[in-house]
C-alpha positions in Angstrom: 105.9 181.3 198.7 103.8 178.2 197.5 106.9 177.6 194.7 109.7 177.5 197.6 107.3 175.3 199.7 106.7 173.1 197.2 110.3 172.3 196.4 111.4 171.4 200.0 111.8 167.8 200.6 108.8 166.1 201.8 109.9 165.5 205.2 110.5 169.1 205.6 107.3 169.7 204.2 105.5 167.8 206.9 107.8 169.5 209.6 106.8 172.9 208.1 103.2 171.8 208.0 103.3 171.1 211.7 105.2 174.1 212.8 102.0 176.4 210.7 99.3 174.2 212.9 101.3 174.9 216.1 101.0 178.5 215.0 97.4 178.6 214.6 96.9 176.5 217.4 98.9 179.5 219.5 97.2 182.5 218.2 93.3 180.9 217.5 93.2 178.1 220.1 92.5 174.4 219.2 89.9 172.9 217.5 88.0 169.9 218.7 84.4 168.1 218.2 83.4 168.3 222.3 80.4 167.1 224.2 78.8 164.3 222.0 76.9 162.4 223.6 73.6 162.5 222.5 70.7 164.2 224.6 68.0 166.2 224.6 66.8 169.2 226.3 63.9 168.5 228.6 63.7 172.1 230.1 64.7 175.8 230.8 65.2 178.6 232.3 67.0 181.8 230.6 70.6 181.0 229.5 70.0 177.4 231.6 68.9 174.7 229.6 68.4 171.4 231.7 69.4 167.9 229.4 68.6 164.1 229.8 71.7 162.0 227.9 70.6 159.2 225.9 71.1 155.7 227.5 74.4 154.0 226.3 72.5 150.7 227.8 70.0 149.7 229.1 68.9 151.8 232.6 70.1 149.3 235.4 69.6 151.9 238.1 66.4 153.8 239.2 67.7 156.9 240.8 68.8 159.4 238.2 72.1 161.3 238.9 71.8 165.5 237.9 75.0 167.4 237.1 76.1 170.7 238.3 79.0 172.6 237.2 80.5 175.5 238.1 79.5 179.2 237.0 83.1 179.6 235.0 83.7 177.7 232.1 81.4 175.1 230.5 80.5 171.7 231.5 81.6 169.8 228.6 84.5 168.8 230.5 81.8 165.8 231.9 81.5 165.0 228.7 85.0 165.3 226.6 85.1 163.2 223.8 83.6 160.0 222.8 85.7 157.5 224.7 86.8 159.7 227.1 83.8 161.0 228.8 82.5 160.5 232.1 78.7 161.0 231.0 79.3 159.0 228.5 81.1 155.8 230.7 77.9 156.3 233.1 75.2 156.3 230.7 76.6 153.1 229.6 76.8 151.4 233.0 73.0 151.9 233.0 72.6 155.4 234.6 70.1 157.9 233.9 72.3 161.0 233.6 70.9 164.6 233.3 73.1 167.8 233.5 72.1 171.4 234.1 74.0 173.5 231.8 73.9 177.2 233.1 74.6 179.0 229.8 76.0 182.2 228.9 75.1 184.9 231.0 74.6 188.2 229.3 74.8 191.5 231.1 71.3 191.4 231.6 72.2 188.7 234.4 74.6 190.7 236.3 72.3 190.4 239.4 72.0 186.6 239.1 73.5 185.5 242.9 73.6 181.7 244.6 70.0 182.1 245.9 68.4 182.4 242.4 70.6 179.6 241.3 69.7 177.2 244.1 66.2 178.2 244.4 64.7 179.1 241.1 67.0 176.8 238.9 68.1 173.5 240.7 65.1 173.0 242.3 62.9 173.1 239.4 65.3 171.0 237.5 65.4 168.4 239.9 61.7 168.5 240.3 61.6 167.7 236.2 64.6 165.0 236.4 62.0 163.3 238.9 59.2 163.3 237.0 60.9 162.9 233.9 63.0 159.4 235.3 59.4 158.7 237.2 62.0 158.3 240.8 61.8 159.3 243.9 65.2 160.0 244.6 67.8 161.3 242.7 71.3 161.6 243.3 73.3 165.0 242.8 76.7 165.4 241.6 78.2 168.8 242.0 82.2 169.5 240.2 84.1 172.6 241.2 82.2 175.4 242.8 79.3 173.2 241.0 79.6 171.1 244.1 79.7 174.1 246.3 76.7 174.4 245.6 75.1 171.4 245.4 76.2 170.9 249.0 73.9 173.9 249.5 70.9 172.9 247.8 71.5 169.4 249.7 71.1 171.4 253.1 68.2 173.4 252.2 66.1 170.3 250.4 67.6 167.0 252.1 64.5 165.6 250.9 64.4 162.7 248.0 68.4 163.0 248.6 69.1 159.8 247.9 73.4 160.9 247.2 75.7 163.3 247.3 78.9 163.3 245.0 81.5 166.1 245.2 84.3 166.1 243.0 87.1 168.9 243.9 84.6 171.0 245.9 85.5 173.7 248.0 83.9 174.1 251.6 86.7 175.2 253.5 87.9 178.9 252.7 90.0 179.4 255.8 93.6 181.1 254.7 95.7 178.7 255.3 93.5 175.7 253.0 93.5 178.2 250.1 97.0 178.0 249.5 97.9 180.6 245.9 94.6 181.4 245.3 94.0 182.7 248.7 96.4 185.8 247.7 93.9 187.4 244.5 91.1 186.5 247.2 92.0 187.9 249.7 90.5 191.0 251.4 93.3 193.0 251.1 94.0 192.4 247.5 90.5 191.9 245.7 87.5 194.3 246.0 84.8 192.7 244.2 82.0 195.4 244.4 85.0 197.5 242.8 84.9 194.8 239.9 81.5 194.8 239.2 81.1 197.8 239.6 83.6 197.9 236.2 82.6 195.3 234.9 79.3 194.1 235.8 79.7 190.5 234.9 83.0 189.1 235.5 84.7 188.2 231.7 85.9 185.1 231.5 89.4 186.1 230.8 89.7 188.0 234.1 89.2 184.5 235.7 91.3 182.8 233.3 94.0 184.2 233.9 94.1 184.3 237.6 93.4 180.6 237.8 96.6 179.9 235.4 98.9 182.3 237.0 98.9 180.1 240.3 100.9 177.8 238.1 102.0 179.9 235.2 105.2 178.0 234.5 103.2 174.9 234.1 99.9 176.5 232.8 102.1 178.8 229.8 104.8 176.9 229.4 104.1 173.8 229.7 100.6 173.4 228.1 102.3 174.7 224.6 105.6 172.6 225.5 103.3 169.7 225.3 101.6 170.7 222.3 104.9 170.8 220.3 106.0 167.6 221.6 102.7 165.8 220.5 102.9 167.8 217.2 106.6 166.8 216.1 106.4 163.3 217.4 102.8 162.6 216.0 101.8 161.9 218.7 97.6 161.9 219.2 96.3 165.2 220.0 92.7 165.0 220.8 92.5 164.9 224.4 95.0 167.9 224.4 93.2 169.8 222.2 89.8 169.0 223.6 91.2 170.4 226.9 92.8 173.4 225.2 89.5 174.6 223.8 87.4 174.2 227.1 89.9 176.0 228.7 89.9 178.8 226.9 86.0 178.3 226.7 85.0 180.1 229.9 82.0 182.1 230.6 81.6 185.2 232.3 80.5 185.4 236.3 77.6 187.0 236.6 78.7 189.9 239.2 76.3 189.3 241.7 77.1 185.6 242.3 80.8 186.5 242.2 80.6 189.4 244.3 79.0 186.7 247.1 82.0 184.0 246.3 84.6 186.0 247.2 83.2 188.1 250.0 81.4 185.3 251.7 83.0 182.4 250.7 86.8 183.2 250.3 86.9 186.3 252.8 84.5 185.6 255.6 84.5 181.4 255.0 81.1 181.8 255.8 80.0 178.3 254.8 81.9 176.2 257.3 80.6 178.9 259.7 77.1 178.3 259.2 76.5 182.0 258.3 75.5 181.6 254.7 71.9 182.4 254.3 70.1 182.0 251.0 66.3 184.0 251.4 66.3 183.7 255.1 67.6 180.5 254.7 70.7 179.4 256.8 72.9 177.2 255.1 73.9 174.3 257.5 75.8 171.4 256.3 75.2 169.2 258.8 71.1 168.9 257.6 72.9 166.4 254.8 72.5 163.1 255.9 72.3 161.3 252.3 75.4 158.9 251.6 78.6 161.6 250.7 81.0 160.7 247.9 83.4 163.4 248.4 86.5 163.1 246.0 89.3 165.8 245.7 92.6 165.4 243.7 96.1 165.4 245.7 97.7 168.0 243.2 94.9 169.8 242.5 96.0 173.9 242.8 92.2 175.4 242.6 90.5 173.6 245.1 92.9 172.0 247.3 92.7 169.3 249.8 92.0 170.3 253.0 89.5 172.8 251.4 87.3 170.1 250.2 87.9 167.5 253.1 86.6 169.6 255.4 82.8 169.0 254.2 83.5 165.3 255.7 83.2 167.1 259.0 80.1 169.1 258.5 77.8 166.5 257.5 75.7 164.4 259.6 75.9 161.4 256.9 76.9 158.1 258.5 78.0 156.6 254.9 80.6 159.1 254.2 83.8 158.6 252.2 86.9 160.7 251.2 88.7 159.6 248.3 92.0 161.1 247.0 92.9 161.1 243.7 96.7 161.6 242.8 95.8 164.2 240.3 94.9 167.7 239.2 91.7 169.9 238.9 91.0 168.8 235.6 93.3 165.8 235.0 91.0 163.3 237.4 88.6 164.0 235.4 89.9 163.1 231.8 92.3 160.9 230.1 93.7 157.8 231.5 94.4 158.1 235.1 90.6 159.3 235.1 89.3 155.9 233.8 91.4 153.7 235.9 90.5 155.9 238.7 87.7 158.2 238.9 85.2 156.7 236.9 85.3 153.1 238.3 85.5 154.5 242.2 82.1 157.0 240.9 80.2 153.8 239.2 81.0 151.2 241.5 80.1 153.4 244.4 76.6 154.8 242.7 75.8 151.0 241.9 75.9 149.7 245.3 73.5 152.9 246.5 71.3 153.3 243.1 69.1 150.5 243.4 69.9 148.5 240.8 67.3 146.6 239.1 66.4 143.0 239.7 67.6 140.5 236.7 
């Protein structure tokens, strides 16, 4: 085999050469150097680890701003690749950027549930992002079902709030804002006590796989359609491939917690309701008064729209604004469309509410 490759011609060598990485690519999953920005860890709690990013420049801006992702997948996405990062753009505007990563659950965490994560691991960690950026406000920035929950932690403990930035955060799980993904949630069709009960901890494929097949043409197809056009026309392939391996990079959902999300949030829409309690706690969104960023993405197919407008309503914030980004889930947060749009409307809008220092 090595003879008979050898003696095609050499641009038939470099097609065949392509064709064996698109292979690989298909059956191992791309390859890519993600999350590089330097930090450090500065605490934890099981799986959770809590970091502070290094400063790109020097800090212009004394209120911190903590991360929270969502319980699926990683959070790398904040944090790509070098040049095309979000942490990275912010820590070099001057921020002081910290993100709680919440591992990998094992199935020792199967009871893990929204209370434990809002009470016994965001509070603490915004307690240490305090101390450790000696503030006395912070801001909080929640992305996905990360900002789900941030909203909730921002009801429960308004204080030393000074913002609140949402990116493609669902609120609203009434039927008709759900749109596709209404029809796995819904009651009739999902029993998620019967899943755990499988299960215990959700895999990350289950997940996966019912997030791509509300676009599968597009999420199938077209994801390796692109590949082989970016392969054959060397084309650069970095972002792509980033995005392909953090993709495929979920994390399972510990079946408590999920057992809640779709019961309480996507069945009963219990959050707009009021009717979430965490420990006795009701959840009302209208205790956040702190300035509201909330940003959703007009073709975004997980969290859409009206799902994530809603929260405009709920709060009793007087500076409150609802930007739309024409984009996707993922795609407003990455690549170019992200950096002409999502990452100047984020810093310009934290600069004017940070407290910049005085020159």
């Amino acid at each position: 085999m090595a003879e008979r490759r050898g003696a095609l011609p050499p641009e038939l060598e470099e097609t065949f050469e392509k064709y064996a990485e698109g292979a690989r690519i298909m059956f191992e999953g791309a390859r890519a150097r993600t999350g590089q920005t330097s930090k450090e860890e500065i605490w934890a709690k099981n799986k959770a680890r809590l970091y502070r990013y290094a400063p790109g420049a020097e800090k212009k801006y004394p209120v911190p701003i903590l991360m929270i992702y969502a319980l699926i997948n990683k959070p790398y996405v904040l944090d790509l690749l070098p040049g095309n990062s979000l942490i990275e753009h912010l820590t070099g505007e001057g921020f002081d950027v910290y993100l709680l990563d919440w591992g990998v659950p094992g199935d020792e965490d199967e009871d893990l549930c929204f209370e434990d994560y809002v009470f016994d691991y965001i509070r603490p960690a915004v307690k240490r992002v305090l101390r450790t950026s000696r503030a006395d406000e912070y801001t909080l920035f929640g992305y996905c079902m990360g900002g789900t929950i941030a909203a909730m932690h921002a009801s429960l403990f308004p204080e030393k709030l000074k913002n609140l930035v949402l990116l493609t955060a669902p609120v609203d799980f009434a039927p008709e804002n759900t749109g596709l993904t209404g029809l796995w949630t819904s009651e009739n069709r999902l029993d998620p006590d019967l899943l755990v009960e499988s299960f215990g901890n959700i895999p990350s494929e289950f997940i996966d796989h019912g997030m791509q097949m509300l676009k599968p043409v597009t999420n199938y197809v077209g994801t390796y359609a692109t590949m082989w056009e970016y392969l054959l026309e060397d084309k650069p392939m970095e972002t792509w491939a980033a995005m392909n391996k953090w993709v495929k990079d979920g994390t399972p959902f510990p079946g408590s917690a999920f057992k809640q999300w779709i019961r309480d949030f996507y069945q009963h829409n219990k959050l707009v309701k009021s009717e979430i309690e965490l420990r006795g706690r009701r959840v009302d969104l209208s205790n956040i008064i702190c300035p509201l960023l909330n940003i959703a993405g007009e073709r975004d197919h997980i969290c859409l729209l009206p799902q994530a407008e809603a929260t405009m309503g709920l709060v009793s914030s007087e500076d409150k604004e609802f930007f739309a980004l024409d984009a996707g889930h993922v795609g407003l947060m990455v690549g170019g469309d992200a950096k002409k749009g999502l990452w100047p409307k984020v810093n310009s809008w934290l600069a004017e509410r940070s407290g910049a220092k005085k020159s």
